[in-house]
ZAMARGU-4260 file (C-alpha; in steps of 0.2 Angstrom, whole numbers, plus 5000, padded with zeros to 4 digits):
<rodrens>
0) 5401/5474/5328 | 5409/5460/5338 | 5425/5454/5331 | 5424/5433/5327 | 5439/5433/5341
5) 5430/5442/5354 | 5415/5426/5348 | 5425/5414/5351 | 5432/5421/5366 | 5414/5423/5373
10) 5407/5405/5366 | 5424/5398/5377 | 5420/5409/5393 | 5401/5401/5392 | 5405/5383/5388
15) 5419/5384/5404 | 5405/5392/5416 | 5392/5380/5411 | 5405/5363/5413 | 5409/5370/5429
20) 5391/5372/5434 | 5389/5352/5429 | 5403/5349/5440 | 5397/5358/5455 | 5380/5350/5454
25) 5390/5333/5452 | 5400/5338/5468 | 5384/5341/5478 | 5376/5326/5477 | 5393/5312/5476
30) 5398/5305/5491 | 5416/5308/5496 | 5431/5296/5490 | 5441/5291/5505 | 5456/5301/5497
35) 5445/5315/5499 | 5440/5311/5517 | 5458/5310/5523 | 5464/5327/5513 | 5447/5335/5523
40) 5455/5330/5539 | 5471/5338/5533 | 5460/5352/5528 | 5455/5352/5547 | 5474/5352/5554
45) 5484/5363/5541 | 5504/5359/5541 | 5520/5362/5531 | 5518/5342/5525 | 5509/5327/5525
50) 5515/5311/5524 | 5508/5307/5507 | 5511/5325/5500 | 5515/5344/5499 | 5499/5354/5507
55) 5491/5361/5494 | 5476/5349/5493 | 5473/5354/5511 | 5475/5372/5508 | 5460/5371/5493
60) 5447/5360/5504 | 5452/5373/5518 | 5445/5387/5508 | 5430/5377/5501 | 5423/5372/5518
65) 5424/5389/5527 | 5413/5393/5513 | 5402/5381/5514 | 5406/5370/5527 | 5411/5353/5531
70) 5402/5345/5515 | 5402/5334/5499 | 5400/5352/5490 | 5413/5362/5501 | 5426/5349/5501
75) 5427/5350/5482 | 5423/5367/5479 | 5437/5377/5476 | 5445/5364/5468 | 5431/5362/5454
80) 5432/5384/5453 | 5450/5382/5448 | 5445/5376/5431 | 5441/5394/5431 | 5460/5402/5431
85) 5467/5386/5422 | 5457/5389/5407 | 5461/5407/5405 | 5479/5403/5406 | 5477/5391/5394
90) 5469/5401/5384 | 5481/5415/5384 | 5496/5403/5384 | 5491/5396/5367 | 5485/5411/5360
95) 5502/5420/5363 | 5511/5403/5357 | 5502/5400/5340 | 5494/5417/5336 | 5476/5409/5334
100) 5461/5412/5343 | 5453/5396/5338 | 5468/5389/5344 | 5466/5397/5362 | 5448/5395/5363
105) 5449/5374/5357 | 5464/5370/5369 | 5451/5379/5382 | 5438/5366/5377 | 5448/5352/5373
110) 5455/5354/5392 | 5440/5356/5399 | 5431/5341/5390 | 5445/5327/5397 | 5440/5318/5411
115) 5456/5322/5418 | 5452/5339/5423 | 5432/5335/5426 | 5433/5323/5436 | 5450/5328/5442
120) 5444/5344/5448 | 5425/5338/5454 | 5434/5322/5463 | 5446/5334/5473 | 5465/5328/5474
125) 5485/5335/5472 | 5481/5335/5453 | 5469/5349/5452 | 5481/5363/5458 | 5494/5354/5450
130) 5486/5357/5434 | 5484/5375/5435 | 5501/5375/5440 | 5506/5368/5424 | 5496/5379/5414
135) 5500/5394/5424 | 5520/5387/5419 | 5514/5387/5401 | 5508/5403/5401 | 5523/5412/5412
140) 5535/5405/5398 | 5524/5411/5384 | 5526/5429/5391 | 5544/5425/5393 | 5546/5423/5374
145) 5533/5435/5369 | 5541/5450/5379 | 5557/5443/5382 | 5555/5453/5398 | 5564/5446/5412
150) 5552/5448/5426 | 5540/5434/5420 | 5553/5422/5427 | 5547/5427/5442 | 5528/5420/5439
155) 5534/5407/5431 | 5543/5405/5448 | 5526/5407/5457 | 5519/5396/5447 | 5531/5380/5449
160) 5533/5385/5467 | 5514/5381/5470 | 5514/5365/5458 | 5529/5361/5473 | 5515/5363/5484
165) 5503/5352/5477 | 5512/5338/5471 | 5531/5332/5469 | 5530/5329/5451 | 5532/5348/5449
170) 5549/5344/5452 | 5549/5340/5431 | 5544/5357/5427 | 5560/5361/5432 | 5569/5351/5420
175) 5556/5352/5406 | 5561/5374/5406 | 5582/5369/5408 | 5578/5358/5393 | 5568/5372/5383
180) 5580/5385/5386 | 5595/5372/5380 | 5587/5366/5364 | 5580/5383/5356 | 5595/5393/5352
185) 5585/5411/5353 | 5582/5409/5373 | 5598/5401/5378 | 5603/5419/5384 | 5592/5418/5396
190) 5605/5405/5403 | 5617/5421/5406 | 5602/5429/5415 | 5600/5431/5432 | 5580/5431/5430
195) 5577/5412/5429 | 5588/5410/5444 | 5579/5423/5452 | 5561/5413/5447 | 5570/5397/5454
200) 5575/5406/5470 | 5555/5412/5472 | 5549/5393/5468 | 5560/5386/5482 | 5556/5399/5496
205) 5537/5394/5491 | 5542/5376/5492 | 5550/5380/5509 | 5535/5374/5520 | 5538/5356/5513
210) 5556/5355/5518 | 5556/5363/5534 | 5541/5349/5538 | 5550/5336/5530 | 5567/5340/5539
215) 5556/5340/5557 | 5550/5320/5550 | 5565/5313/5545 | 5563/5316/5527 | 5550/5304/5527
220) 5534/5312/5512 | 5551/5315/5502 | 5557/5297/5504 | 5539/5288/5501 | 5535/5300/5486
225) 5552/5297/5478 | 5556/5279/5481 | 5544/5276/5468 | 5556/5279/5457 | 5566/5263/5462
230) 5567/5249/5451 | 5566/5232/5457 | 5561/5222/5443 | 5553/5225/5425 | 5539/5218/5420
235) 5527/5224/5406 | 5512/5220/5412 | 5508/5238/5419 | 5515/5247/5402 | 5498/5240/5394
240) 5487/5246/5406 | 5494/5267/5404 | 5490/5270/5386 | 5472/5264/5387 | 5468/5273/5403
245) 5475/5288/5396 | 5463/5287/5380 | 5448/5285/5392 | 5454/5301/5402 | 5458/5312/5388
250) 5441/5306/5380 | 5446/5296/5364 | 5442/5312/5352 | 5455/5325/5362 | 5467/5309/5364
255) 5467/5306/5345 | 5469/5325/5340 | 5485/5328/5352 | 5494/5314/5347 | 5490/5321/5329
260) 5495/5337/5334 | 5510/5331/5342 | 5516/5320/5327 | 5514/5338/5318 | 5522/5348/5330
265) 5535/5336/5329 | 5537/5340/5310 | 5540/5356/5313 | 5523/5363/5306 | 5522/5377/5317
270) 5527/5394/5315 | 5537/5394/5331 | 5548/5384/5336 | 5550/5391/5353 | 5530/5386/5354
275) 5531/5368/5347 | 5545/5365/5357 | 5538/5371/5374 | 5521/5360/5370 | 5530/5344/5367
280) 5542/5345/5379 | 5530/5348/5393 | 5520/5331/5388 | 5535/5323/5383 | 5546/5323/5397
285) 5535/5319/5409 | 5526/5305/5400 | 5542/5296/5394 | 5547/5294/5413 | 5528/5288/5418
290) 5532/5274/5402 | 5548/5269/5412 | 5541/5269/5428 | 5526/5257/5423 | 5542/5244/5417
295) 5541/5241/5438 | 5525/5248/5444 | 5508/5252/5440 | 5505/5270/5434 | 5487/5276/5442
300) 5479/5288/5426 | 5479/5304/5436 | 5498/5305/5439 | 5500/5311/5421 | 5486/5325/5425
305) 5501/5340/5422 | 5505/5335/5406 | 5487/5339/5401 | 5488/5359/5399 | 5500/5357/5384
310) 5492/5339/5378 | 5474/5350/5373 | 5486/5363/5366 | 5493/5351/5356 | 5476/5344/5352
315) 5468/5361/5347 | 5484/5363/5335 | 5476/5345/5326 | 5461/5353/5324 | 5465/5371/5319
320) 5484/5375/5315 | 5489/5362/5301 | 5483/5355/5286 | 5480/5338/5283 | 5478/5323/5268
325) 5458/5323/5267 | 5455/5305/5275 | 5467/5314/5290 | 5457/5331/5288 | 5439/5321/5291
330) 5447/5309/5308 | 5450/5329/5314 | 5434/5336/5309 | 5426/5322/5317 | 5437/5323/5333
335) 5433/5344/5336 | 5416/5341/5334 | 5414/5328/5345 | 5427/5331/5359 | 5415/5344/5368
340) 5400/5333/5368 | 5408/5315/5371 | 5419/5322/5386 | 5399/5330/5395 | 5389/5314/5392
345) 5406/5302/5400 | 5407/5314/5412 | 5387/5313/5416 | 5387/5294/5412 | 5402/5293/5425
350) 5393/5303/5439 | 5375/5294/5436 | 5385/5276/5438 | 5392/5281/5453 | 5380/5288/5461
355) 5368/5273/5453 | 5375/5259/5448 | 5361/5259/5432 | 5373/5253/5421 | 5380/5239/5430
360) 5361/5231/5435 | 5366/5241/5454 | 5378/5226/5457 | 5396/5231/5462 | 5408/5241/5451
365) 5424/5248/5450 | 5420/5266/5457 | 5412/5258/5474 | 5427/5254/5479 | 5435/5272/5481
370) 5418/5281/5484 | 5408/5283/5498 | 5393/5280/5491 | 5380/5273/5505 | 5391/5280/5518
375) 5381/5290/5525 | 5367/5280/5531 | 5379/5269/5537 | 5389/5281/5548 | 5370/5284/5558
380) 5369/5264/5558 | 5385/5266/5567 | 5382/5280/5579 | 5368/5273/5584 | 5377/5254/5589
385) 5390/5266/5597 | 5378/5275/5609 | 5368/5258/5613 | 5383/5250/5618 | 5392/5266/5627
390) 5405/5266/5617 | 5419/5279/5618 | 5427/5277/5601 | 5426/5269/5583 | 5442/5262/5574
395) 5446/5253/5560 | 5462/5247/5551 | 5464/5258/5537 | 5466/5277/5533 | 5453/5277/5519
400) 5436/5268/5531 | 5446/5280/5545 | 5444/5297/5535 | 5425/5291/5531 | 5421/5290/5550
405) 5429/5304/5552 | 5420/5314/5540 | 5402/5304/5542 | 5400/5303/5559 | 5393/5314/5571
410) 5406/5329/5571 | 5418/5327/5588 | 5416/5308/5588 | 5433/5298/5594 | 5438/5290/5578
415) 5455/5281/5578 | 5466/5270/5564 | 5473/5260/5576 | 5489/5257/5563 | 5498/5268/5554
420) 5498/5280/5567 | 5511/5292/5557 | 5497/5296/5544 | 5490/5306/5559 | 5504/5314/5568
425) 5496/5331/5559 | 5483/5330/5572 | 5480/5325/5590 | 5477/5309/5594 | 5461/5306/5606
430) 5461/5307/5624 | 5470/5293/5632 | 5456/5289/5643 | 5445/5286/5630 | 5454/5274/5623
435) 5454/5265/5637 | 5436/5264/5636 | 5424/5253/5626 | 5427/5255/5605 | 5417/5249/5590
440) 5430/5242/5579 | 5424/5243/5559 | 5430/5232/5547 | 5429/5220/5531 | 5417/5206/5536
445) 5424/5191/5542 | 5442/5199/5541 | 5452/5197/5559 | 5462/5209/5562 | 5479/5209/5575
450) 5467/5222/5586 | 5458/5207/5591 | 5471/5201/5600 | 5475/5218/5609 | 5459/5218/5619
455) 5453/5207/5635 | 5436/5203/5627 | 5429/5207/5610 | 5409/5203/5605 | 5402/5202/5586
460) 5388/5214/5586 | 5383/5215/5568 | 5386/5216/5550 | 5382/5231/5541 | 5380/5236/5524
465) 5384/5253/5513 | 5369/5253/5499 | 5369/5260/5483 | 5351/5263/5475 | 5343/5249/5489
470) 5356/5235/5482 | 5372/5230/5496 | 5388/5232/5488 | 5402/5232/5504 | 5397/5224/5521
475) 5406/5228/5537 | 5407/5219/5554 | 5406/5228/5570 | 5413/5221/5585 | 5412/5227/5603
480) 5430/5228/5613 | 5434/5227/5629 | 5446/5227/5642 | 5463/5235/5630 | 5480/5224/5636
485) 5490/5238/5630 | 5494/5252/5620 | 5479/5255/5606 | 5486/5265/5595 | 5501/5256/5586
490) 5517/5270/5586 | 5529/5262/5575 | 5541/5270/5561 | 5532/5271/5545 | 5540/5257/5530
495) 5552/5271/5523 | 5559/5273/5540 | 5562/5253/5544 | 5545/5250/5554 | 5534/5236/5548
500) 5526/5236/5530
</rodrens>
């Protein structure tokens, strides 16, 4: 007879394949954001470091389009399978934490039901692998107090060092473990140990890729990604935006259960303190700083993606570890029930709209302005003005319309930003000659641009549009150029080395 654990360990494995079979479907048929265009061209030219961040992301589009090519559905397919080891070391981390199989197998859910890891994995950015790196962290300290066997330091080192790679907010997990170890007085030896120096040894000499690149670019991914922490002001008007985008991405039934479970956890409810500590240290530390850095700049909702792993933890800890009032007891009934169910149909909703635009009456929405929907049609309206007028190349202004003609177009097609040139210094920059040449310049209707100026003689030849569902919702201008009086491309320093802003 099979045990209810083995159940629930079943019911979980089934409920994670058939979310990740939505999301594959999801990834097949929604164009590319033009985040995702620019980490494809990454993809494309693998390197130590990008400008914008470690190479992880390029490293997981890499995978997925040498199986199945350079698509919608291979750009973001490895990154929507990662869901797959994320959720077994969740599962295991909150299982060997809290001693519960429904624990284990709600955090699992829960997790899985946040739009932060739906669309965070479908929609393919830094976050995803960050996210597994955190859980992976969450389960390579879990064995650490379960065994008390020094060689787990060593995965947990594995597993910061690729969170390194993905994304320089791994740099917390560091300071979340020193923290862990200082508070709870039964893992202080470890202090003594030369296994968590060992792990931290292994996470670096992963993380050495990123250096050595950053070192050969005057530091400058290190210096854009942590000047953020600059304060040059406060203001609050960022502060109220955080909350409520974080209780749209955990889904409001997993966003009111962790913040019940952390308020219980907090109480010291738990049977290990080791446990508790770890969860709400991990969401903790890292959300306190994301408060204090929305007191000077916004905070875009997937930044807080790592604390996530431990957030459903704490969450399946509302719902299954404590005892509550009975008015309390129903708001956690409720919320379990529902979690699963309301975190598919935003998810679907969310996809539909995009895709759509039903629910907004096909006029313009928010999500047009990131994704590419209608893109393709209008890459072949561009190809074919490019061919009619014997043009060499197509440019535009900025990275993201850049990465969607690079990825839209006809494959090998000269595609230039004609600014910020050091977002491209991963790749070759095309054949002087055919710069030299005639060029299809792309653009924001009725938006001059300073490479007006650069050329001998420049011709409006149309404005197109990108449709979603028959409706225009962005329209472009296409201008002919002629006769360049200079260099095209535009060389200078990037801001955080002194060139222009």
């Amino acid at each position: 007879m099979i045990s209810s654990e083995a159940k629930l360990a079943r019911g979980t494995i089934i409920t994670v394949a058939a979310l990740v079979v939505l999301r594959l479907i999801a990834a097949a048929v929604t164009p590319l954001t033009f985040d995702e265009a620019y980490y494809w061209t990454w993809a494309k030219h693998l390197s130590g470091g990008y400008y914008d961040h470690p190479p992880m992301v390029a490293v997981v589009i890499r995978l997925g389009i040498m199986i199945a090519g350079d698509t919608e559905f291979g750009v973001r397919l490895v990154s929507i399978l990662l869901a797959l080891p994320m959720s077994w070391a969740i599962y295991r981390a909150a299982q060997i934490l809290f001693d519960d199989a429904r624990i284990a197998a709600a955090s699992t859910v829960f997790l899985n039901a946040t739009l932060m890891a739906s669309v965070g994995t479908t929609i393919v950015t830094p976050d995803a692998p960050l996210m597994v790196a955190a859980s992976f962290v969450l389960f390579g300290l879990a064995k650490v107090w379960q065994t008390s066997r020094g060689v787990w330091w060593l995965a947990v080192g594995v597993a910061v060092g690729c969170g390194l790679l993905s994304k320089y907010t791994a740099l917390f997990f560091g300071a979340q473990i020193l923290l862990w170890l200082l508070l709870m007085k039964d893992q202080r030896r470890w202090l003594a140990s030369p296994w968590p120096y060992l792990g931290g040894i292994l996470a670096f000499a992963i993380f050495a890729p990123v250096i050595l690149w950053n070192a050969d670019h005057e530091w400058v991914s290190f210096i854009k990604q942590l000047g953020r922490a600059r304060v040059e002001g406060i203001t609050l008007k960022y502060l109220g935006e955080m909350i409520p985008t974080q209780f749209a991405f955990a889904t409001p039934s997993v966003f009111i259960l962790g913040v019940f479970g952390l308020y219980a956890l907090a109480q010291g409810r738990a049977q290990s303190a080791a446990g508790a500590a770890l969860i709400s240290i991990s969401v903790w530390m890292i959300f306190v700083y994301f408060v204090w850095h929305s007191l000077h700049a916004r905070v875009e909702a997937n930044w807080l993606g790592p604390v996530y792993p431990a957030f459903a933890i704490a969450a399946a800890y509302a719902a299954w570890g404590t005892t509550w009032n009975p008015r309390e007891q129903r708001s956690m009934v409720w919320s379990r029930n529902l979690a699963l169910p309301i975190g598919v149909a935003l998810f679907v909703v969310l996809i539909v709209q995009t895709n759509t635009g039903l629910l907004t009456g096909f006029r313009r929405d928010a999500t047009v302005r990131s994704v590419g929907v209608g893109w393709p049609d209008l890459a072949k309206e561009i190809e074919t003005l490019r061919i009619k007028q014997n043009a060499n190349c197509v440019m535009a202004a900025d990275y993201g319309t850049t990465s969607w003609l690079m990825f839209y177009l006809p494959k090998g097609t000269c595609v230039a930003q004609y600014q910020q040139h050091y977002r491209w210094t991963f790749m070759n920059e095309p054949d002087a000659d055919l710069l030299k040449g005639r060029a299809i310049l792309i653009g924001p209707a009725g938006a001059l641009t300073p490479q007006r100026a650069s050329y001998a003689r420049i011709e409006k030849l149309a404005e197109l549009s990108r449709k979603r569902s028959g409706v225009a919702i962005e329209t472009y201008q296409a201008d002919l150029l002629e006769g360049p009086r200079g260099e095209v491309l535009d060389r200078s320093k990037p801001p955080e080395l002194g060139g222009p802003i």
